[in-house]
Steps between C-alpha positions, in 0.01 A plus 500: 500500500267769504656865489466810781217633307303224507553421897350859521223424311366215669549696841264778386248252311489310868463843705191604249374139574510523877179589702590746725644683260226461193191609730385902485536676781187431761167682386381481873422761706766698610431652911536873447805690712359703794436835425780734591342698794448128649801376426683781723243493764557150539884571502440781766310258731748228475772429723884595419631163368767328713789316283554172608762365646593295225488730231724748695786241605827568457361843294356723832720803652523652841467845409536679841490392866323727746532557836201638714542548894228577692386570888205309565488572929677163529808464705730568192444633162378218207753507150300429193677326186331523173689323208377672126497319165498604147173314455358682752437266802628638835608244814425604820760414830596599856865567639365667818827427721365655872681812601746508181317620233776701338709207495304308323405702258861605466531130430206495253645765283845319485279221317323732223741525305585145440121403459351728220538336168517116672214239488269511790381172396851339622413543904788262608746565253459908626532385858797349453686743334344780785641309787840330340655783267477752774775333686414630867230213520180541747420713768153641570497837294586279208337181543164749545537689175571196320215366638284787419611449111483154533124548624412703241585239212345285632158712496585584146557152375166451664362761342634432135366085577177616621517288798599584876842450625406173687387352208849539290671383859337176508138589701287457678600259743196634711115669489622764702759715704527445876573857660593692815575863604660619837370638849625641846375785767703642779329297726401116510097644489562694196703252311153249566293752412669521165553170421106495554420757259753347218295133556198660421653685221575126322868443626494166638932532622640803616905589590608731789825636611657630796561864612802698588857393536663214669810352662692219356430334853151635670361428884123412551312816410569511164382161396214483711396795314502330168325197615222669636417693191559122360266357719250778478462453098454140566233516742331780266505289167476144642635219306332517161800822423831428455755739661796546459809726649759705323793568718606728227922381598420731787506253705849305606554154513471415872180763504335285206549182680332615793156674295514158293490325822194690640284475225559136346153442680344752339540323150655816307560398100846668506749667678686737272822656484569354868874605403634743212543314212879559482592200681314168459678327762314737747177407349596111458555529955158624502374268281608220724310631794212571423173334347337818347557499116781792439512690174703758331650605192375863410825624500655207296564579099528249205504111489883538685354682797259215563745214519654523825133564663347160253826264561548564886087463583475808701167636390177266402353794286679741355417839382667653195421813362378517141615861466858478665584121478555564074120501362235184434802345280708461823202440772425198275816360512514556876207329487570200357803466727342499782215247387789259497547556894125513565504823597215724416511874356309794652631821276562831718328753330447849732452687137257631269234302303737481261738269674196282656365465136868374395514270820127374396572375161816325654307337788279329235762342342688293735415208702665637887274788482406582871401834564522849362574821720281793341445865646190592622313831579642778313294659233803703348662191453207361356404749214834486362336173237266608338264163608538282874651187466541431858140428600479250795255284540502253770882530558567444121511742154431367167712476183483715216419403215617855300809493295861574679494561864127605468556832613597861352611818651306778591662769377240756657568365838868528452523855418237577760684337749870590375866404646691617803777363597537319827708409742583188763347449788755539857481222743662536801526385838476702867849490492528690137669204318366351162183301525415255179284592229 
């Protein structure tokens, strides 16, 4: 039996035998290192390196979440959400909640605490927590900041994959994004005239609303009044435009039955918010007399605030809000609930570019896609990214292709523009009682 020493022998006569290991080193040219000047101009001109998202799983930090309001000349001020990391990539979100921005942000700083030092990377699993370890579940000041941070991942995950957010949700399920933006005048002329102007603009579907304060029950007046502004648009944009009519829950029941009545021939997309979303056995009554398509659900939050609306078939679209309904986590959920009832989504979205670039990558993902609401004509609102994403074209806008949302703050804009605080607006009726807003 041969002894230890031997064994060791033999292994080191067999390494000194092997090829690899008996060859010189190569005699070949060796490529000579860049000199040092060009290796740090190269390194100047090169871009920052993003981590990727698989190298930084389970090891990335939220370092700080902050909180930037701003007043853009739109009817309420717009709540920024940026979420920091300790490798240095920033998401971007929006928890505008109209004419509560204090609340909201109160809300927002309730939730800094608990997210520096967590994963950003672990979207649901942070949800979750957010909305059930807080015990007072829901609500809009809330669901909105959550949906602001919830936003925000999402753009960072994007960012750290390289890839826009409806790519990691499943996308596209379409070329492009079918959109729409709103119109009126205080007079049935004027609301033509601008429905006119936004065709030629690109908008190929267009939303009005009425004016002023109502009665729960109203006489003749009233409602001729709407349909003639109705009729007016119609006759203005002919068929190849879809309209459609936001009764904004100022409207009551027996008032909405009657407009829905008048213009069923005039081929309207929707009616929405024919009756406050509070009681879906007032909306299921209007449902059942009228033809015209009825949708709602702007002031609905979560997957729970969408079941009453999805299992009684009150609404054939309905319209969460990516901002307040809980983020792009919960509006694809809400989503895929209603695909099961065939009804189609149209997200409300009154916000900043921000919000529409959230609602965009969302749209491309799922398959009841109908429409998206987007703002139009304000050029504060506009500068606050620092490049358009909503260019229309023929009624439609494009996807990104960039990384996260696609978009980034313009930090110029927002201290140019600042933050003031703003109120509610009063509705009330000749008689001094509370109107609906």
């Amino acid at each position: 039996m041969p002894s230890r020493r031997h064994f060791l022998a033999s292994l080191a006569a067999l390494g000194a035998a092997h090829p690899l290991r008996s060859q010189p080193p190569s005699e070949g040219p060796v490529r000579p290192p860049l000199a040092r000047r060009e290796r740090l101009k190269a390194a100047a001109l090169a871009p920052p390196a993003v981590p990727s998202l698989e190298s930084l799983q389970g090891k990335i930090k939220v370092t700080d979440l902050k909180i930037t309001p701003v007043s853009a000349g739109a009817h309420t001020p717009y709540i920024f959400v940026r979420v920091l990391t300790d490798a240095g990539v920033t998401g971007l979100g929006e928890a505008t909640l109209e004419y509560k921005p204090e609340a909201v942000m109160g809300a927002l700083k309730d939730l800094r605490d608990f997210l520096v030092g967590k994963d950003p990377t672990m979207i649901e699993h942070l949800w979750q927590s957010i909305y059930r370890l807080s015990f007072y579940r829901g609500g809009p000041a809330l669901t909105s900041a959550l949906g602001g941070v919830d936003i925000a991942l999402w753009d960072l995950k994007g960012k750290l994959a390289g890839e826009p957010v409806w790519k990691l949700l499943g996308g596209p399920t379409r070329e492009r994004i079918r959109v729409y933006t709103h119109f009126g005048g205080n007079t049935p002329a004027e609301t033509a005239e601008q429905a006119k102007r936004l065709v030629a603009a690109g908008f190929r579907a267009l939303k009005t609303s009425p004016h002023g304060a109502f009665e729960m029950v109203e006489g003749p007046r009233k409602i001729h009044e709407i349909v003639e502004h109705l009729k007016a648009a119609r006759e203005a944009v002919g068929n190849d435009v879809d309209l459609m009519f936001d009764a904004h829950g100022d409207l009551y029941p027996s008032v909405s039955i009657q407009v829905a009545k008048e213009i069923e021939p005039l081929h309207f997309l929707w009616l929405e918010e024919p009756a406050l979303p509070e009681n879906g056995d007032a909306m299921k009554k209007i449902a059942e007399e009228t033809m015209v398509p009825l949708a709602t659900g702007e002031r609905l939050f979560t997957v729970w605030g969408f079941r009453e609306v999805l299992e009684k078939g009150i609404a054939d679209v309905i319209q969460p809000d990516v901002v307040h309904a809980g983020g792009i986590s919960q509006l694809k959920k809400i989503a895929a609930m209603a695909e099961a009832y065939y009804v189609s989504l149209a997200p409300h979205n009154p916000l900043s570019p921000v919000s529409t670039a959230a609602c965009l990558n969302l749209d491309a993902a799922i398959p009841n896609f109908l429409i998206q609401e987007m703002v139009h004509g304000n050029p504060d609102r506009a500068s606050l990214v620092t490049e358009p994403i909503e260019r229309v074209v023929e009624g439609y806008v494009e996807l990104t292709k960039k990384p996260g949302l696609g978009v980034e703050l313009n930090d110029e804009a927002v201290q140019r523009l600042g933050y003031k605080h703003s109120g509610f607006p009063e509705v009330y009726r000749k008689d001094g009682s509370v109107g609906e807003n």
